[in-house]
N, C-alpha and C positions, 0 to 999 in steps of 0.2 A: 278806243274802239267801242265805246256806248253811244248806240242809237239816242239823237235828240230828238228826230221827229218822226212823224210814220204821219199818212195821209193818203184817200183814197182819191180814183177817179171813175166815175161810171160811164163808162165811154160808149158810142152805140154809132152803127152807119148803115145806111142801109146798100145791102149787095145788089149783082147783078142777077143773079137769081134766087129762087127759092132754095131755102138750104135742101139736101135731100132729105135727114129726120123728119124734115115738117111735112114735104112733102110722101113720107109715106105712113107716120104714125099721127098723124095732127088731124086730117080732113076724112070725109069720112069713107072716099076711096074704095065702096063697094061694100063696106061694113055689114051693110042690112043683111046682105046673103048669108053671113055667119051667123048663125043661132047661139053658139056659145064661144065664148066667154060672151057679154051683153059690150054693145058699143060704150057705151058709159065705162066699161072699164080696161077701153082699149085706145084712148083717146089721148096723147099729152098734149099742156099746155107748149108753143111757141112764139117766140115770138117774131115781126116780119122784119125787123131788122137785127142786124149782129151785136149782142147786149156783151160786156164784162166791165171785170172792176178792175183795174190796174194800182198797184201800190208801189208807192213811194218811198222806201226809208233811208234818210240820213246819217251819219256817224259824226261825231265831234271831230272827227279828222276830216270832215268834208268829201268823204266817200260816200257817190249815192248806190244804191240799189235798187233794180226793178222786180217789184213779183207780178200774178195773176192771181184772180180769186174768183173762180167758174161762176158765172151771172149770165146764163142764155137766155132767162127772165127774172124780174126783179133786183135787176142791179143797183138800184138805188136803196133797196132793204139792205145788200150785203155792203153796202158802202157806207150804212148807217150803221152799222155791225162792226165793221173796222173804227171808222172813227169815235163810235161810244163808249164802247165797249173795248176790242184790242186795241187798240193805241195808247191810252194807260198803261194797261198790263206791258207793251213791249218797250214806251223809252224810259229810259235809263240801264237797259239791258246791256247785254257784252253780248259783240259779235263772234266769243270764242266759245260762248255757253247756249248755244242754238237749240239742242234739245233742251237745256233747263228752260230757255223762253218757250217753247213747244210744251212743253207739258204745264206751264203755270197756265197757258190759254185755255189748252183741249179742258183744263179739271175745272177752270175757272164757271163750265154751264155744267156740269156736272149733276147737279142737283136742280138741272130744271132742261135738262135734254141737251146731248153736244156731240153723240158721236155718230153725225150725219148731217146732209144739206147746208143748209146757211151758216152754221157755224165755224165745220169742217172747210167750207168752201173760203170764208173768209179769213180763217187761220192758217189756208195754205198761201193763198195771197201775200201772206207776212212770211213766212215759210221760208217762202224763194225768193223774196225781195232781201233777208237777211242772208240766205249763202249766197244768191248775187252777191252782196255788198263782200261778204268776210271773201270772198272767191278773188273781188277786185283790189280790196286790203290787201293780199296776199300774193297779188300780182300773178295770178293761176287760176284756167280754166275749170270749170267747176267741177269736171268730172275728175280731175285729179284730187279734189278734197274728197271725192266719194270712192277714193282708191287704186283710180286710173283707170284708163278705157281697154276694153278688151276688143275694141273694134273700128277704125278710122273713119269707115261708110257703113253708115244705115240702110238695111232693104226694109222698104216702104207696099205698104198696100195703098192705092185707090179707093177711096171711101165717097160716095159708094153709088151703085143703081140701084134707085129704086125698082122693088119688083112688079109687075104689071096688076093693076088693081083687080079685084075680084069681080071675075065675070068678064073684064076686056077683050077675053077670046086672041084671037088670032092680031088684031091690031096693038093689043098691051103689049106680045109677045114682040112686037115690029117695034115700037119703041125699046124694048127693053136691050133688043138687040144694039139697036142704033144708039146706045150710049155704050152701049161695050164695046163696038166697036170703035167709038173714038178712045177712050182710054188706053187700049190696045194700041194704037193707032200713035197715043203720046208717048209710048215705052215701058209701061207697066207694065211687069207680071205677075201682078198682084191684086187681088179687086175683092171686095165687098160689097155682097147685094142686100139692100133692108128688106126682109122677107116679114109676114104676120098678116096679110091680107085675107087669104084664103088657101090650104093646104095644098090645091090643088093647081092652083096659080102659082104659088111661090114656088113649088116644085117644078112647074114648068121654066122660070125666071129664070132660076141658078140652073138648070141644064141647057139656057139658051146662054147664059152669060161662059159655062163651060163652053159648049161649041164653038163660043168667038173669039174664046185665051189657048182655047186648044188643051192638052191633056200635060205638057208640063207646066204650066201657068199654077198658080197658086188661087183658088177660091175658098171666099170664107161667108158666115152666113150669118146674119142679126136680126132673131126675131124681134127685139126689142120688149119681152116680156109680153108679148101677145095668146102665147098659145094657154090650155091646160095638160095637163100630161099626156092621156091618149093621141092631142095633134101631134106635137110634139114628139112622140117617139113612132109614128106615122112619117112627119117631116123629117127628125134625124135620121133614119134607116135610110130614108131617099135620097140622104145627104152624103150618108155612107157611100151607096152606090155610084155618086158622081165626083167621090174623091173630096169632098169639100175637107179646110183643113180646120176647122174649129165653129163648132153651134156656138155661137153669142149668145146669150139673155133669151134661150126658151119658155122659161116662165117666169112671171115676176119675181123677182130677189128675194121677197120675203120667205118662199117654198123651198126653205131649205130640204125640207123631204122629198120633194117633186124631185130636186135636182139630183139628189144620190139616187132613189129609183131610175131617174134618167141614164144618169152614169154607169148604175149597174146590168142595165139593158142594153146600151148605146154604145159603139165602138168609138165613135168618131167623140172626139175630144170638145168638151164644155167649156166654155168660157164665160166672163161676168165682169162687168166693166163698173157696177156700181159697187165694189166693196169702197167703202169709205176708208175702213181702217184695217190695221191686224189685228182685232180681236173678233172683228168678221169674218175674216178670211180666214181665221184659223177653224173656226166653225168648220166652213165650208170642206176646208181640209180634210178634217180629221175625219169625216162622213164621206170623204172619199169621192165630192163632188162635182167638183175641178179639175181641169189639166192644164186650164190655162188663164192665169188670172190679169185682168185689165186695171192696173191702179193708173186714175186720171189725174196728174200732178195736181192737176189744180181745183181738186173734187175731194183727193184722198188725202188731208192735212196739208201738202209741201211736197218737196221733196226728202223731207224728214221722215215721214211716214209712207211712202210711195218708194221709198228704199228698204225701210222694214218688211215689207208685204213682199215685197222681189224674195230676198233674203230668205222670209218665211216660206215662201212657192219655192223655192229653189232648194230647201230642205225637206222640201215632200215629193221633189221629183217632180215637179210642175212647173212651166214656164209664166216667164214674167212678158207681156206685149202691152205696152202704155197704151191706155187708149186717149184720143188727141180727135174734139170734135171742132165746132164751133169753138173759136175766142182770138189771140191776136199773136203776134210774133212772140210776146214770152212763151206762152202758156206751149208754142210751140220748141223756143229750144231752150225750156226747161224740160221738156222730154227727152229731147235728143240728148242733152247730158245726163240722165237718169239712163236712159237706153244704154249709151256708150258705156257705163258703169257697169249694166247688169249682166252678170256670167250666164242666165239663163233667158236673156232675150233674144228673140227669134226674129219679128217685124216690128213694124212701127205702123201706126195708121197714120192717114193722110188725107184728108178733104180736099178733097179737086176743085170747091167752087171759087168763083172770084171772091176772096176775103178782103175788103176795104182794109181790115185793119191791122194788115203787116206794113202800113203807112206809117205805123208806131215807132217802124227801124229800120231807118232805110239803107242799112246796107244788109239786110235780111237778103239770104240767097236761097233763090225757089229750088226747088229740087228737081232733078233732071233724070227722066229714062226710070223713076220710081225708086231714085236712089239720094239720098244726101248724107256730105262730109261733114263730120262732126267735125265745128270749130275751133280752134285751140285759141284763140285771144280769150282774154280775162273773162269770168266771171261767166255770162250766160252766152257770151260770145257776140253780141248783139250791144249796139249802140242806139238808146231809146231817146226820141226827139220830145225832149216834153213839150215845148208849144204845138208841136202835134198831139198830141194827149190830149193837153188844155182844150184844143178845137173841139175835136171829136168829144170833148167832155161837158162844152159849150162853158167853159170857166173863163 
């Protein structure tokens, strides 16, 4: 059962559209009209095709495993990272000692920065290529090594519309609509609008995207770290009033006091999709800033650490909702087996656009009416074609 080999791949295709993140936090989408916070620090880097690292690990028994290692840009850094760096540290490991390989990585940058980004990203990639493997060793779907599933179908949000750029007036609002109502249209009732443009426009967004789901439908909100406090509890109030069920990333991650002032003002429940680890999230906790915390398997360590963080949400009375953006068929149902584990999850996210790269697995099954069954065959459930890898890896 000891790993011989680990080996990444940086895989990239380009989609049929723009993804929607890029399209509402990348460009500058009306920006100038906002005086504060300053464009410069409301801008992310993306990139125009679909980046990630896909991982590979072996067993001396001939058992493979796949993981994901979150690469929307720079995927050739995090694949320099796996192969320099972790892949030493994990072969000759045991696939029965997964957290002892898990904490020899995370401590391994310890003293030169680890518990975030590139590091984090690509120690989750190893993560879940080794409970793949031990899940397939074992001849059992993965979520039964995480305890068993409390749930056979996943309800899914729509991810997402963007909201109509600042100052589009009445034509942003004609779009805005016109994407809600195809998602509607697909069997959703669920949706996500990326909000952070202009308070006054986003606020308009999410009560056109409400009018088109109607008043049982479920809406959720992602500033993506745009606002400062005052928009922000301007924007949450309004968000109150239209039933939204969770503010995403109203201020940047690092304001952990913004966010408890939030919380202590704000009815409507906070969420935060960049905790990397539990010794963040517990931060966040204990200030009482959360209600709903977003571990990204393949952002947050693994599934080694994106189980801790549930675990830890769920002992403060907080729900656990994986959040699931950009990247390829793992990176997807290594969620869904974390999902179907966790006692306290509620939804799953879901990117609607055309993803090239569920070409990785091709018996990967799309999900239907905003709903999908968690698969009970081995390991991630999911059969990865590696000379489709290779391709897309141009190997």
């Amino acid at each position: 059962m000891k790993v011989v080999d680990v080996r990444s791949y940086a895989v990239r295709a380009k989609p049929a559209e723009t993804y929607w993140g890029a399209r509402a936090w990348s460009a500058d989408h009306g920006s100038k009209l906002v005086d504060y916070p300053p464009m410069q620090r409301r801008r992310y880097v993306y990139s125009d095709t679909i980046d990630t690292v896909l991982v590979r690990v072996e067993t001396a028994d001939g058992v493979v495993g796949w993981g994901e290692a979150k690469a929307p840009v720079g995927a050739r850094a995090t694949a320099a990272i796996l192969d320099d760096l972790i892949a030493p540290l994990a072969v000759g490991s045991r696939l029965d000692e997964i957290s002892r390989t898990w904490d020899r990585v995370y401590t391994g940058m310890r003293v030169r920065g680890h518990d975030s980004g590139f590091w984090l990203e690509a120690l989750a990639g190893l993560d879940i290529a080794l409970w793949d493997a031990w899940a397939r060793t074992l001849g059992q779907p993965l979520h039964a090594l995480l305890g068993g599933r409390y749930r056979d179908t996943l309800r899914l949000y729509a991810s997402g519309v963007p909201a109509a750029p600042a100052g589009s007036g009445a034509e942003g609002q004609r779009v805005v609509r016109q994407e809600a109502e195809r998602l509607r249209d697909l069997g959703y009732d669920a949706v996500k609008v990326a909000i952070g443009a202009r308070p006054e426009d986003d606020i308009a967004s999410v009560q056109t995207v409400r009018d088109v789901f109607g008043e049982q439908a479920s809406v959720y909100a992602d500033a993506a770290g745009q606002y400062e406090v005052p928009q922000a509890l301007r924007v949450g109030r309004a968000l109150q009033e239209a039933g939204v069920g969770f503010f995403e990333m109203p201020l940047p991650p690092e304001d952990l006091d913004g966010y408890a002032t939030l919380a202590a003002r704000l009815d409507i429940p906070l969420a935060l999709d960049s905790l990397a680890t539990r010794h963040r999230a517990l931060e966040f906790l204990r200030a009482g800033a959360l209600r709903v915390l977003q571990p990204d398997v393949c952002r947050a360590g693994g599934i080694t650490e994106t189980m801790r963080i549930a675990a830890l949400a769920d002992a403060f009375g907080a729900q656990a909702t994986p959040h699931v953006s950009i990247g390829s068929a793992v990176h997807w149902y290594a969620s869904v087996q974390c999902a179907a584990a966790m006692p306290n999850f509620a939804v799953l996210e879901h990117w609607i656009g055309t993803n090239p790269l569920t070409a990785v697995a091709p018996d990967a099954v799309a999900p239907v009416c905003g709903r999908c069954e968690v698969p009970s065959g081995a390991g991630l459930g999911i059969t990865v074609d590696e000379d489709v890898v290779r391709a897309l890896a141009g190997a």
